[in-house]
C-alpha positions in Angstrom: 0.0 0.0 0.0 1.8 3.1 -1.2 1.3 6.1 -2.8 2.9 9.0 -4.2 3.0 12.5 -4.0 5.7 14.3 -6.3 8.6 11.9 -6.6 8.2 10.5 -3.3 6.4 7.6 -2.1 4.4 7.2 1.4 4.2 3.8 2.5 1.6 3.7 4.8 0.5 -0.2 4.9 3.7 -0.9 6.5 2.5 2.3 9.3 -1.3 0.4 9.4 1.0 -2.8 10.4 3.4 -1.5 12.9 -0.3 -0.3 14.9 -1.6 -3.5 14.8 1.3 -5.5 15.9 1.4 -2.7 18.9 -2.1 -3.2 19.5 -1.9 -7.3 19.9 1.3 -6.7 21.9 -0.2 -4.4 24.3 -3.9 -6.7 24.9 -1.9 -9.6 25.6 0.4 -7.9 28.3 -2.6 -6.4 29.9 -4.5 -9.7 29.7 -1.3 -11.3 31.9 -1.4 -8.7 34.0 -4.6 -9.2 35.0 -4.6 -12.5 35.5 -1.4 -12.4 37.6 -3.4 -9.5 40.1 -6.0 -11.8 40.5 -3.9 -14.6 41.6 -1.8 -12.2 43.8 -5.5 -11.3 45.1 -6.5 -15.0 46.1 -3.2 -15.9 47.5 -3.3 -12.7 49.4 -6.8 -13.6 50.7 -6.0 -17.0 52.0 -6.8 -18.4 55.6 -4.1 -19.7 57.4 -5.7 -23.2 57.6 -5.5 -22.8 53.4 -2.2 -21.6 53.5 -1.1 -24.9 55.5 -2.8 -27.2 52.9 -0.8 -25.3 50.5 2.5 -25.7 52.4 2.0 -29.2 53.3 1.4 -29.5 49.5 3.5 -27.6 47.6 6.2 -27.0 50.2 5.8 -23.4 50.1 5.3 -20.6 52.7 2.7 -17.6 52.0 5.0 -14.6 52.3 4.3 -12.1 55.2 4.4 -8.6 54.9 7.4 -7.1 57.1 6.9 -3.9 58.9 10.0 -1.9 59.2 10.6 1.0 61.7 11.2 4.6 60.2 14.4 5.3 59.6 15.6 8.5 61.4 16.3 11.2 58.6 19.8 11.9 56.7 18.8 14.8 54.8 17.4 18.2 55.4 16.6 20.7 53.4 18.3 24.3 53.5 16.3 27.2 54.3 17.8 29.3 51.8 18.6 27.8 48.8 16.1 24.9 49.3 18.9 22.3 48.2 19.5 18.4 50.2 21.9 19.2 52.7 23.3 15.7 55.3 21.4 15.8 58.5 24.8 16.8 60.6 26.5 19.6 58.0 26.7 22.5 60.1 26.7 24.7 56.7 25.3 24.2 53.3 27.8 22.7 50.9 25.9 25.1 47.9 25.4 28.6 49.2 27.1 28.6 52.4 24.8 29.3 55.1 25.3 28.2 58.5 22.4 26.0 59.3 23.7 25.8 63.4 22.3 29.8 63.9 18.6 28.7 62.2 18.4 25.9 64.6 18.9 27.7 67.4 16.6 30.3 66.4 14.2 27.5 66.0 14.6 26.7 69.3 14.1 30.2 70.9 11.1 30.3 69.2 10.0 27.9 70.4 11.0 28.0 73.9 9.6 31.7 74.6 6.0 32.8 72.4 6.2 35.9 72.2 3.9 38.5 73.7 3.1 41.7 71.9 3.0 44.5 74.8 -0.3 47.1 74.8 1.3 50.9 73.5 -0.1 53.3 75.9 -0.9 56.8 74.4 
């Protein structure tokens, strides 16, 4: 399937083929996709006294989900160029700042609120 324009030819059969072949390639990895969520689904879903048959049967353990503490911070971010700076650096390795002065300034402020006083005319 071609035709021409000028002196040059457009061959767009072999265009109409390369969709197609997309097309069957992307059903079928959406059909296996599918299938494999529903069988993560069911084996998700399993009693334990199921999951024993299984293991007695297939030798297999159902894998348990492990919960794992939160892991203190390494990075911060620097208040005045906004860049990743390590958790301990006492000064920003970009722009210089020293990061010990806003810390303790965070910490006044939040040791002592401050009170506006009443002007007396």
């Amino acid at each position: 399937m071609v035709f021409t324009v000028g002196g040059a030819s457009i061959k767009y059969g072999n265009f109409i083929t390369a969709i197609v072949n997309f097309l069957i390639i992307a059903f079928s990895i959406f059909v296996m996709i599918t299938y494999l969520n529903k069988l993560n689904k069911k084996m998700e879903s399993l009693t334990k006294e199921e999951a024993k048959k299984l293991e007695k049967k297939y030798g297999k353990k159902k894998k348990e989900k492990e919960v794992e503490p939160e892991a203190e911070p390494t990075t911060k971010i620097c208040p005045f160029c906004y860049s990743e700076v390590n958790y301990k650096a006492t000064r920003c390795p970009h722009c210089t700042s020293s990061l010990v002065e806003e810390k303790a300034k965070e910490a006044e402020s939040k040791k002592k609120p401050r009170t506006k006083k009443k002007e007396t005319e």
